[in-house]
Each structure stands twice: as structure tokens, then as C-alpha cells.
Backbone as CSV, one residue per row, in Angstrom:
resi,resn,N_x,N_y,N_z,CA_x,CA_y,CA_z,C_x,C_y,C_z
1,UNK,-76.085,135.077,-122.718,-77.362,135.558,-122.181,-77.121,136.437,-120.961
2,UNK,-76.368,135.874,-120.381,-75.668,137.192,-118.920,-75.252,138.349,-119.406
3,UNK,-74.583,138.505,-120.096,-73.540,139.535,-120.449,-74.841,140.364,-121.093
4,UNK,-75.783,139.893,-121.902,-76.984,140.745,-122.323,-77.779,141.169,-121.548
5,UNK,-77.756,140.619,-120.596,-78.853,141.157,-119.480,-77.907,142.153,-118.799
6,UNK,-76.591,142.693,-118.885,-75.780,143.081,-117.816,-75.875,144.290,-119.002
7,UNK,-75.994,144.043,-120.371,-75.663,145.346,-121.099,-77.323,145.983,-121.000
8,UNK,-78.173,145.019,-121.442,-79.975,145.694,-121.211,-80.287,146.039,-119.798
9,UNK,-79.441,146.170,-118.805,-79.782,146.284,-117.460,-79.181,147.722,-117.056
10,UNK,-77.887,148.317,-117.923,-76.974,149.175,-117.728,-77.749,150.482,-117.731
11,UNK,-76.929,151.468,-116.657,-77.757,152.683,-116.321,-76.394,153.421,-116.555
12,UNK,-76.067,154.498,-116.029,-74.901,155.765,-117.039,-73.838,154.677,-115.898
13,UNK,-73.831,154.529,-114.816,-72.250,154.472,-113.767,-72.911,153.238,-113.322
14,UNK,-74.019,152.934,-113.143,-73.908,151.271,-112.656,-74.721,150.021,-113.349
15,UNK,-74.019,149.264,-113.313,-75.104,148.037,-113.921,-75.459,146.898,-112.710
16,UNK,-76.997,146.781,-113.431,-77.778,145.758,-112.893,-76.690,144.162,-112.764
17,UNK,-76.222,143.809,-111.675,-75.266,142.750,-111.916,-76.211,141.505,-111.537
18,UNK,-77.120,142.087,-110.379,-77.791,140.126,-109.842,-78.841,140.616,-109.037
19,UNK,-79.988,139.837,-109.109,-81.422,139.977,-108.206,-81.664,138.989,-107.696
20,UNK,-82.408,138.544,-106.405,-82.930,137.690,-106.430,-83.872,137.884,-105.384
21,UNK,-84.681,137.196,-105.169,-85.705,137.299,-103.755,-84.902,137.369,-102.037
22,UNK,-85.275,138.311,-101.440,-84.458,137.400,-100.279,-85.839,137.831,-98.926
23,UNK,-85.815,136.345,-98.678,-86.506,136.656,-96.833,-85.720,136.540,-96.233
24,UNK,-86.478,138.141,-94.809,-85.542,138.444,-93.910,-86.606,138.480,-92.799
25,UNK,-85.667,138.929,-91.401,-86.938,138.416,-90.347,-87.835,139.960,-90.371
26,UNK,-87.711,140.673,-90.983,-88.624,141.753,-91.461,-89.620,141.579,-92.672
27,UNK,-89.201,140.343,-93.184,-89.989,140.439,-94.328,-89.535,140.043,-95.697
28,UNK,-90.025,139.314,-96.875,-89.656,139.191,-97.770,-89.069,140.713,-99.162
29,UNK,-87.807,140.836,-99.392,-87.940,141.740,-100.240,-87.002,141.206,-101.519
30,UNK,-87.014,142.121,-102.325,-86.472,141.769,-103.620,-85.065,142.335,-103.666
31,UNK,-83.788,141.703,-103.917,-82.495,142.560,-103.741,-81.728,142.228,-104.936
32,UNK,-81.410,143.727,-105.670,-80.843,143.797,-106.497,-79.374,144.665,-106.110
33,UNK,-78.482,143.779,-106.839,-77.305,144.467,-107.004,-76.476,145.236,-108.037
34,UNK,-76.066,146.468,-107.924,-75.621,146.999,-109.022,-74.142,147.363,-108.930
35,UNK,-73.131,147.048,-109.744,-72.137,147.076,-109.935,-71.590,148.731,-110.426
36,UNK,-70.762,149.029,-109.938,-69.986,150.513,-110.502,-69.121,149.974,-111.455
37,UNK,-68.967,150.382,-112.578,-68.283,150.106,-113.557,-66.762,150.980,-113.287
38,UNK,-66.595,152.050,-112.790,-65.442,152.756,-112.472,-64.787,152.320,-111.122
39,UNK,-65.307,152.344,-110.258,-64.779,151.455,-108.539,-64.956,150.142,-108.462
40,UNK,-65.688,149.700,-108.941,-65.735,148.043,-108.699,-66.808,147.664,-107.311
41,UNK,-67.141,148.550,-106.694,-67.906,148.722,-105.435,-69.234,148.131,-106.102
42,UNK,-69.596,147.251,-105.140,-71.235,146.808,-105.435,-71.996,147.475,-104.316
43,UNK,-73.048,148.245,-104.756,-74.049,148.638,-104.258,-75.602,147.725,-104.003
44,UNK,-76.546,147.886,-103.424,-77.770,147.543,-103.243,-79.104,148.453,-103.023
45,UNK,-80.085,147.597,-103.253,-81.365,147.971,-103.193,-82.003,146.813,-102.931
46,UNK,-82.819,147.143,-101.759,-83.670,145.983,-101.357,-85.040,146.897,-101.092
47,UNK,-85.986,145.966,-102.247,-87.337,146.840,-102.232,-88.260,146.013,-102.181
48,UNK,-89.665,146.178,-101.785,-90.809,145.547,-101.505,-91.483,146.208,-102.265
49,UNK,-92.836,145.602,-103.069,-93.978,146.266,-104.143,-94.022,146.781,-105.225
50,UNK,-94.623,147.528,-105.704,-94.460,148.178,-106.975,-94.159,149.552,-106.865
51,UNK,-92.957,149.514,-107.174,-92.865,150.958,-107.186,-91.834,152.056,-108.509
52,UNK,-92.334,151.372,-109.120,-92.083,151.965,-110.846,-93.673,153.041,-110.675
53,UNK,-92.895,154.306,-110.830,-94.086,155.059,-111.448,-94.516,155.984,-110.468
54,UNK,-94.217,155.322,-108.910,-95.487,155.842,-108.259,-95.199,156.762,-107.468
55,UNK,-95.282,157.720,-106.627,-95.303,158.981,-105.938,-95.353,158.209,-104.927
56,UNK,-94.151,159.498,-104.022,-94.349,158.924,-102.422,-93.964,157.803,-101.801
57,UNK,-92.890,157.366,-102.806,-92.252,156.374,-102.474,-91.059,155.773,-101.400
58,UNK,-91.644,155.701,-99.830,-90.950,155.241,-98.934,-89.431,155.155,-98.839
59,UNK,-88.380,155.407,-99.277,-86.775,155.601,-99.288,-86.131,155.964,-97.990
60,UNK,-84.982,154.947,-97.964,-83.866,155.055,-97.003,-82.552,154.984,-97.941
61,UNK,-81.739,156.107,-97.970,-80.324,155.631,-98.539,-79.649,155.807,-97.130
62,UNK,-78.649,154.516,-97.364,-77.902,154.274,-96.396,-76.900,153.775,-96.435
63,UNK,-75.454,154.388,-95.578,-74.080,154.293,-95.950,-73.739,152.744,-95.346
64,UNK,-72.912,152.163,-95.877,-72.226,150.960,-94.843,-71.780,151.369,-93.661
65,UNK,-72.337,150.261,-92.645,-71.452,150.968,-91.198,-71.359,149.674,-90.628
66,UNK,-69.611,148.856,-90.902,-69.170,147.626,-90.248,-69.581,147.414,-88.833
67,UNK,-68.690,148.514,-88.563,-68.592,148.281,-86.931,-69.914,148.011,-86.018
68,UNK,-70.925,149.192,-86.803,-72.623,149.594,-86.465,-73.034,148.469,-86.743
69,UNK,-73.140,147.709,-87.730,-74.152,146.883,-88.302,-74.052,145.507,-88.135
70,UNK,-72.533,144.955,-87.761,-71.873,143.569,-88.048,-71.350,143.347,-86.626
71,UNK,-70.467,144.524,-86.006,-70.025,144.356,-84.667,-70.711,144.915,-83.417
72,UNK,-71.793,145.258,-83.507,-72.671,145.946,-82.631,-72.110,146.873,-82.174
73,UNK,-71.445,148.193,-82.422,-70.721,149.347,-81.709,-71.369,149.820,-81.062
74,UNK,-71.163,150.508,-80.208,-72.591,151.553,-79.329,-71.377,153.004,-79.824
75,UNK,-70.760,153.273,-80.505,-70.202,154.659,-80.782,-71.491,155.568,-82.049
76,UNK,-71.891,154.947,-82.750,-73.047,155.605,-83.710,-74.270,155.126,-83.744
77,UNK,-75.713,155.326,-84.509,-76.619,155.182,-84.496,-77.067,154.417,-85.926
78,UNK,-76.432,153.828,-86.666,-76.316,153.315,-88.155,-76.998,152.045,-88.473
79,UNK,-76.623,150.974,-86.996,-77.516,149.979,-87.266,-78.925,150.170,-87.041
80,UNK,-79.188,151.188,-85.975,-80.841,151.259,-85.213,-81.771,151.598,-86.478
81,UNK,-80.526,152.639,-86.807,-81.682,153.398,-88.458,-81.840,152.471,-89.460
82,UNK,-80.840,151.404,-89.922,-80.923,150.662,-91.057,-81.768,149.886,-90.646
83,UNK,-82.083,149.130,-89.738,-82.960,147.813,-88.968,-84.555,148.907,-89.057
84,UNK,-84.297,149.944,-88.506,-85.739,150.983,-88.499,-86.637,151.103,-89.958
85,UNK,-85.547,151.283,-90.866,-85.835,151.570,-92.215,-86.630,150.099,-93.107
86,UNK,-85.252,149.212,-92.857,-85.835,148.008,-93.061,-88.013,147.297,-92.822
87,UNK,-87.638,147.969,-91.472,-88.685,147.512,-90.991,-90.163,148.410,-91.980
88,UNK,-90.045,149.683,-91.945,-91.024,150.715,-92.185,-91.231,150.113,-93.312
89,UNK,-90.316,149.582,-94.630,-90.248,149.128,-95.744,-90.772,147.820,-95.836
90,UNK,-90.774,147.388,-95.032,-91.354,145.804,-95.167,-92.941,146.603,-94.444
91,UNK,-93.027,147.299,-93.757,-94.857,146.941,-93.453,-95.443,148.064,-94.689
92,UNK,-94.862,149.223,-95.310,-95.193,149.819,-96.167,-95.534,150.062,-97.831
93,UNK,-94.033,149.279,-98.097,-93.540,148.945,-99.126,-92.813,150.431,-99.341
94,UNK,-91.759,149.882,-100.132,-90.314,151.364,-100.711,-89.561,150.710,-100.871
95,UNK,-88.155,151.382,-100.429,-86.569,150.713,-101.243,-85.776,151.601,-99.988
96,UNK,-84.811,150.880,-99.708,-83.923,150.591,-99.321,-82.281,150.555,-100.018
97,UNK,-81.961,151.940,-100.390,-80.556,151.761,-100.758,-79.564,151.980,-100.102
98,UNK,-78.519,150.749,-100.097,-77.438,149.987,-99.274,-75.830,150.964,-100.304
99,UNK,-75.602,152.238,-99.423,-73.883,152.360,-100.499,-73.306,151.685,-99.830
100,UNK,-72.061,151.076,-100.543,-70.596,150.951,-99.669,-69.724,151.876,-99.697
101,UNK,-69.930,153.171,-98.897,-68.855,153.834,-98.439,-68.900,154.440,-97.199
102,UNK,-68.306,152.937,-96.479,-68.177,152.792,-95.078,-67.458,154.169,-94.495
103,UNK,-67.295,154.674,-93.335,-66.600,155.663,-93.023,-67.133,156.963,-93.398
104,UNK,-68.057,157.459,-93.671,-68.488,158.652,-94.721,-67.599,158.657,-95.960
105,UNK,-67.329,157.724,-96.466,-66.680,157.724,-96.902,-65.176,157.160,-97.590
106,UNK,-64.301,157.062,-96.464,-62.696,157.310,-96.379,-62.165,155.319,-95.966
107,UNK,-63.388,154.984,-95.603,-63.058,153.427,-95.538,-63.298,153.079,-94.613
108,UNK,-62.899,151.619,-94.432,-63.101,151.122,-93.103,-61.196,151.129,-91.806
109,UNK,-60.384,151.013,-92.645,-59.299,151.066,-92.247,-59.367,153.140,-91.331
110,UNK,-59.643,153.779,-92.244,-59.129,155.079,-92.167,-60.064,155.328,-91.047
111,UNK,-61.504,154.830,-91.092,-62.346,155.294,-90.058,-62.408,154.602,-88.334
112,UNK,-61.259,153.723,-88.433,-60.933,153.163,-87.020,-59.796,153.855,-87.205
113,UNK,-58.967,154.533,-87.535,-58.101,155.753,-87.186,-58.440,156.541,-86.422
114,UNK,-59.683,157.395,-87.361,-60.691,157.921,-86.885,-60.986,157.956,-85.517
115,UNK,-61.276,156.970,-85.217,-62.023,156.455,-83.808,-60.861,156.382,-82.945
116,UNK,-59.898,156.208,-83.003,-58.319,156.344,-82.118,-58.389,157.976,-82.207
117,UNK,-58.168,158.505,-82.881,-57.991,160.086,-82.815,-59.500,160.382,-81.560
118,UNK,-60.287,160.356,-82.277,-61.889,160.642,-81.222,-61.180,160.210,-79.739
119,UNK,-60.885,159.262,-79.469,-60.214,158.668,-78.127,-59.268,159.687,-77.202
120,UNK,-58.890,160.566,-78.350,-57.843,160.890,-77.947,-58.488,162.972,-77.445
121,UNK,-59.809,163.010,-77.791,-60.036,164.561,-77.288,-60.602,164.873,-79.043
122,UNK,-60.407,164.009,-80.035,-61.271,165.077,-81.326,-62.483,163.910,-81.241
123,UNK,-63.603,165.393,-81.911,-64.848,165.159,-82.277,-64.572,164.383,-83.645
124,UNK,-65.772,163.629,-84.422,-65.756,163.066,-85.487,-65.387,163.835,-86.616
125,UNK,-65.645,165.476,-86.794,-65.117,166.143,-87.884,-63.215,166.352,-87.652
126,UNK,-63.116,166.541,-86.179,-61.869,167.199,-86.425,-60.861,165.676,-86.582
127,UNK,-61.259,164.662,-86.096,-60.622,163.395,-86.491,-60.495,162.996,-88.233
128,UNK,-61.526,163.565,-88.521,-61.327,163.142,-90.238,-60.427,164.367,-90.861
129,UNK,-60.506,165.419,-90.521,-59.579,166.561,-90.717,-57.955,166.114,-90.764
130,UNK,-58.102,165.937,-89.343,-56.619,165.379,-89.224,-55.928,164.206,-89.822
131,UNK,-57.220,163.559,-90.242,-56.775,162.575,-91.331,-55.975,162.885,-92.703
132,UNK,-56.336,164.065,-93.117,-56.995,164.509,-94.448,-58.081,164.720,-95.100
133,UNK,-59.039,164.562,-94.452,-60.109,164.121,-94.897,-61.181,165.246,-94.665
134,UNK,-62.463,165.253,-95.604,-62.895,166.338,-95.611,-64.146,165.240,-94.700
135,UNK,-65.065,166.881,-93.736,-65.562,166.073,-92.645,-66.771,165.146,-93.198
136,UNK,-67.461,164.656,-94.321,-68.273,163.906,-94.781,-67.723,163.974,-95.990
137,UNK,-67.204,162.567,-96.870,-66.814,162.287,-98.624,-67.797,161.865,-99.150
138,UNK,-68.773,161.273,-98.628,-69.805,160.471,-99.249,-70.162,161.372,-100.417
139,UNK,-71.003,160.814,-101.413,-71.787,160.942,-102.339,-72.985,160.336,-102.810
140,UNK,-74.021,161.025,-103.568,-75.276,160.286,-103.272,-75.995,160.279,-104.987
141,UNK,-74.670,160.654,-105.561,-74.880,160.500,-107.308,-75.811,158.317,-107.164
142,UNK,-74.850,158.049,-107.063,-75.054,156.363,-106.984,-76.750,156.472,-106.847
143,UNK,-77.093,156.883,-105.239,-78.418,156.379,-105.087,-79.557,156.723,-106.181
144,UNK,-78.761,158.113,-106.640,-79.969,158.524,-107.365,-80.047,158.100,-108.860
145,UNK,-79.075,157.393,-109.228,-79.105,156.370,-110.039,-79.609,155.490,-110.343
146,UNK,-79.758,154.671,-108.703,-80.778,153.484,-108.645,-81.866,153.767,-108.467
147,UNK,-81.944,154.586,-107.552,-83.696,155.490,-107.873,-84.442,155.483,-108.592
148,UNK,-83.974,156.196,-109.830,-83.734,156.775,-111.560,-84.199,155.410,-112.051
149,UNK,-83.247,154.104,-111.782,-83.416,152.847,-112.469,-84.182,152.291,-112.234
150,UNK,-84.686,152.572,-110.502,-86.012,151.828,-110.412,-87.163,152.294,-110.955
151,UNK,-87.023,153.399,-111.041,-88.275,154.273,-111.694,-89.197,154.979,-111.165
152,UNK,-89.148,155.611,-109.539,-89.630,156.070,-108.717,-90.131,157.324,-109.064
153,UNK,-91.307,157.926,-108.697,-91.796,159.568,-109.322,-91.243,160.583,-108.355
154,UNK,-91.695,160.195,-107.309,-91.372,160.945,-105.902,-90.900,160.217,-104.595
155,UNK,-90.598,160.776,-103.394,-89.965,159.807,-102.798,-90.201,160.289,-101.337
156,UNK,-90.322,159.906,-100.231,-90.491,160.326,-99.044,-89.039,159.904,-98.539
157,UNK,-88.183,160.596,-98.238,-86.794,160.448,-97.773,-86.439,160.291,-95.775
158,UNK,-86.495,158.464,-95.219,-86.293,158.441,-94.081,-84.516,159.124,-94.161
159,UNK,-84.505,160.151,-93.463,-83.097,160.810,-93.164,-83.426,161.656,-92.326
160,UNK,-81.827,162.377,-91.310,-81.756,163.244,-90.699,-80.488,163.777,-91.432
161,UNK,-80.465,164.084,-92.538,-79.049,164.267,-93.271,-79.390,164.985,-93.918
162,UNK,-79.624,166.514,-94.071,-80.014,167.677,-95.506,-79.031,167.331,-96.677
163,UNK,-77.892,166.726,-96.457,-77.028,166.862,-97.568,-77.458,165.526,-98.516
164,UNK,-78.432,164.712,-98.009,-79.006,163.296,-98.899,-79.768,163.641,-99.281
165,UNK,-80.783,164.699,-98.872,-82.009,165.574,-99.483,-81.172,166.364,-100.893
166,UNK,-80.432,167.084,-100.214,-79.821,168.417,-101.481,-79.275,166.907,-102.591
167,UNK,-78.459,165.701,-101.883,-77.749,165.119,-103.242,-78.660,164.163,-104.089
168,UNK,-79.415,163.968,-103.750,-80.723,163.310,-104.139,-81.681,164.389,-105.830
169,UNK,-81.731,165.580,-104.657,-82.345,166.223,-105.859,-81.642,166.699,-106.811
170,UNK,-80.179,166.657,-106.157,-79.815,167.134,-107.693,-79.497,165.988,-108.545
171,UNK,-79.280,164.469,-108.234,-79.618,163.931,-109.114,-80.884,163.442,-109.761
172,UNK,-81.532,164.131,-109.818,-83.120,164.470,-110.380,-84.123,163.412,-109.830
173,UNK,-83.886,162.847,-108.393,-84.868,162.595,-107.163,-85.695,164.007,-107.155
174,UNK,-86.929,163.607,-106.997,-88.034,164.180,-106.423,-88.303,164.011,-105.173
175,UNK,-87.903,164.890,-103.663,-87.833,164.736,-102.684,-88.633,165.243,-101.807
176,UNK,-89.934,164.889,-101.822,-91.235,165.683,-101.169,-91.193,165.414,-99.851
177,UNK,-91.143,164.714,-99.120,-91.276,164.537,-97.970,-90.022,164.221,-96.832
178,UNK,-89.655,164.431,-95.659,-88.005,163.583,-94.795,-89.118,163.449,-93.518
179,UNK,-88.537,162.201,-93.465,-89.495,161.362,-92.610,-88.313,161.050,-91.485
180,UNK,-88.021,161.427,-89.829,-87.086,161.262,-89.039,-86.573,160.249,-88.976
181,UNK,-85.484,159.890,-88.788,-84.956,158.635,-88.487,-84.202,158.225,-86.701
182,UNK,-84.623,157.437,-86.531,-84.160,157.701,-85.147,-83.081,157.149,-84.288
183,UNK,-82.617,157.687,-83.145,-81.584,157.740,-82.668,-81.608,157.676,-80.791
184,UNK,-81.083,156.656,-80.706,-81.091,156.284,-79.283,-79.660,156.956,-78.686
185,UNK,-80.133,157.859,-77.879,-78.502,158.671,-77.250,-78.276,157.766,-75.938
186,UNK,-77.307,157.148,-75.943,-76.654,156.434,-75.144,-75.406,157.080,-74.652
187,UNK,-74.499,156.563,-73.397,-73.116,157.588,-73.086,-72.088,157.388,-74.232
188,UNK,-72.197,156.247,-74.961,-70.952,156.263,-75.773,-71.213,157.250,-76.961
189,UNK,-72.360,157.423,-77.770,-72.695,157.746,-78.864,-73.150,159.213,-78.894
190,UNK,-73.835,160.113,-77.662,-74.396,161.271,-77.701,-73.090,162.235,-77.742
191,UNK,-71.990,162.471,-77.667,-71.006,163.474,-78.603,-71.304,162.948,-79.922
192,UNK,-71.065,162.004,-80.416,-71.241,161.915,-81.859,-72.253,162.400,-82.512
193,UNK,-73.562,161.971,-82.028,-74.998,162.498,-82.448,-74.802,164.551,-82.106
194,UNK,-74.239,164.607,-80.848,-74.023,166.293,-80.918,-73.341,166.956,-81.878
195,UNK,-72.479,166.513,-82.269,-71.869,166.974,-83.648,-72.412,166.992,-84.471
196,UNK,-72.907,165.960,-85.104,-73.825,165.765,-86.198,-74.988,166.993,-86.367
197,UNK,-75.496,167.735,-85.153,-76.791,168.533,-85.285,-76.017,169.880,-84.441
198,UNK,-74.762,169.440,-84.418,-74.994,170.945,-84.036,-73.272,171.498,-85.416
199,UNK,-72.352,170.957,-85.706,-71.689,170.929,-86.504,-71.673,170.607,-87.691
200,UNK,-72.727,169.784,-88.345,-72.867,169.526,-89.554,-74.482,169.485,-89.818
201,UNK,-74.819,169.963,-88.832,-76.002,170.483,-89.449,-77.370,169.352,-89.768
202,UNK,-76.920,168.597,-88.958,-78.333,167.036,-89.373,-79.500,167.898,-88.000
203,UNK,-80.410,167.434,-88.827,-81.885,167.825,-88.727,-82.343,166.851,-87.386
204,UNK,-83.066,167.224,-86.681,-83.189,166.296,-85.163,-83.925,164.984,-85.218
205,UNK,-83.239,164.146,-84.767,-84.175,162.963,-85.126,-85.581,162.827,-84.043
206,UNK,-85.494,161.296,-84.110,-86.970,161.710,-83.697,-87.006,161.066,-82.489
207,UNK,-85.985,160.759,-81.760,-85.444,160.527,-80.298,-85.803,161.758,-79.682
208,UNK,-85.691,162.677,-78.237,-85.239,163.974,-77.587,-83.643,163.391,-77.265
209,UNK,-82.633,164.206,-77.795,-81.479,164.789,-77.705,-80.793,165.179,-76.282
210,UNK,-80.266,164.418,-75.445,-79.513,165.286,-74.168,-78.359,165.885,-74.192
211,UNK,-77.474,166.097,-74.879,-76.589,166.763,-75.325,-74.965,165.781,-75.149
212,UNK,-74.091,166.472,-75.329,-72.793,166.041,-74.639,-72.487,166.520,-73.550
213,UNK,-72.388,166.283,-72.247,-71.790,167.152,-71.278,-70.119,167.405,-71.229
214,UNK,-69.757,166.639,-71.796,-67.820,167.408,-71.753,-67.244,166.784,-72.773
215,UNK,-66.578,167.946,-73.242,-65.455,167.102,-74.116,-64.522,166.194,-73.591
216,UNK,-64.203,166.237,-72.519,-63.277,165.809,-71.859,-63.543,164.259,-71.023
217,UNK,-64.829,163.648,-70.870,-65.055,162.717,-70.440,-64.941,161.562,-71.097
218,UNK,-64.936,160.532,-70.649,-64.725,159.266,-71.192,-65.015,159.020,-72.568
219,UNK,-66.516,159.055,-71.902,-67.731,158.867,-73.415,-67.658,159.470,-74.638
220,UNK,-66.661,160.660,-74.452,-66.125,161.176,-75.653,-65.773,160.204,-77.147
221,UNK,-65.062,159.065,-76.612,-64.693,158.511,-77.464,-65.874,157.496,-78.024
């Protein structure tokens, strides 16, 4: 009876592996997990209401971020937005998709490299460079998969990321609306957030922005 529900559940790259209810101190939502059949990576979606069918459907995709989310870092802005998103979703109703590819990508090992290089005078792109690494790996085929599976018409996209907008629609997300996501600039984290909008191009959140004042200062890292 499992194994049938895992084959009647199957979408092109992931299957429906396990659901169940979960309350959180935001709110009761429904969390389903879907398995990648090629990586082995389990993904999520945690959604509130009905939302097979319907237009305008509330969405956050969102990358894993250990350090952000589990160890409280003050170097990025990952937990404020996921806890933000969470929240909008529990008083609104939408979905909430959880990737695991921590690091933009490149891991969790490679992206505390990362963060030693940053220490050392590079910004977040030229640290992944020097890795090997191209300056964002992520991909957003997955979300729009689960999207797709949930059955969403249209979607109001919480992001400051054009490239989750562009990867969204081209996996045939309907992306009418980007709703800011926000960002508390603190000394450790505002080079990072400066890069982001002025080097890769993310769209301003919905904080005001003070910039980086030196490459060369502490807070760099």
C-alpha cells in the first residue's frame, strides 16, 4: 500500500514520500515531503488551505540555511525571511517551499570555506569563485515541481531574488506578483546584503539599505 501511494503520488523528478499535519508556534500547517529520485535530497512544502486551483497563491521558495536557521548567524538574512514567510502563510494561507541546497548551493561544508575566504577580504561571489564555484548553483526546477504538484494557478512570489521569479516561470509557475521580503542590516550582514543588490542583482527588500562602508573592516566577514 506504501509503495502505491509513492508510485500514485510521483511527479517527473520527485515523489510524494510522507505528509502529515504539523503545529508550529505560527500556526498549524500541512507538511509534505518529496523525495528526488536522482539526489536522494528530501525537499518540503509546508502549506495552509486550499490551494489547488486557485490564483494568487501566497509562495515563499526557500533555500536551506544551517548556520541562519539552526545556529542563529548574524552573517545573512535567511532565518528572518523564512520565520517572515512562515508567518504571512499561516495568517493568509499559501505554501512554503523548503530546498535543501544549503550554500546556494555547493553545501554546507564548502559554504563555511566560503565564510573563511569572506574573512579573509572576499565578498560572497568572489569566495565561491575561488572555490570553483559559480556565484549562485541553486536551481528552482524542484520548486516548480511542487508547485505544479500542488496545483497552484498563479502565485504571488515573497522574494528579493529575480532569478526565483525567471526559474519559477520557466518551470511553468505563473508569477504575477513579488511581494518584498525583508532584511534587517546589521554590522555583520550589510556587505553581504550589498552584494546581493548591487552584484547580483536582488531587488531591494523592504528594510532601507545603509550600505557597506569598507571592504576592509571587520564586519566584512
Amino acid at each position: 500500500m506504501f509503495d502505491a501511494w509513492l508510485v500514485a503520488g510521483q511527479s517527473e523528478g520527485l515523489v510524494r514520500f510522507a505528509e502529515t499535519a504539523l503545529p508550529t508556534i505560527w500556526g498549524e500547517f500541512r507538511l509534505r515531503i518529496y523525495a528526488d529520485r536522482q539526489t536522494g535530497r528530501e525537499h518540503i512544502a509546508l502549506f495552509r488551505g486550499e490551494v489547488r486551483g486557485k490564483n494568487g497563491v501566497l509562495v515563499r521558495v526557500h533555500s536551506e540555511c544551517f548556520t541562519g536557521e539552526v545556529l542563529g548567524s548574524l552573517k545573512c538574512d535567511c532565518k528572518e525571511q523564512l520565520e517572515d514567510a512562515l508567518r504571512r502563510v499561516a495568517d493568509q494561507d499559501g505554501i512554503v517551499v523548503y530546498l535543501r541546497q544549503e550554500g546556494r548551493g555547493i553545501g554546507l561544508g564548502n559554504k563555511v570555506r566560503a565564510y573563511r575566504l569572506q574573512s579573509q577580504g572576499a565578498d560572497t561571489i568572489e569566495a565561491n569563485e575561488l572555490l570553483g564555484f559559480s556565484p549562485d548553483s541553486r536551481s528552482y526546477g524542484e520548486a516548480a515541481e511542487i508547485l505544479r504538484d500542488l496545483g497552484v494557478g498563479s502565485i504571488r512570489l515573497i522574494t528579493n531574488n529575480p532569478d526565483k521569479i525567471t526559474g519559477l516561470r520557466a518551470g511553468g509557475i505563473d508569477v504575477v506578483e513579488r511581494i518584498a521580503s525583508p532584511s534587517t542590516v546589521q554590522r555583520h550582514n550589510r556587505c553581504y546584503l550589498e552584494t546581493k543588490l548591487v552584484r547580483m542583482g536582488h531587488l531591494p527588500a523592504a528594510a532601507p539599505f545603509s550600505g557597506c562602508p569598507s571592504r576592509t573592516e571587520s564586519d566584512r566577514k
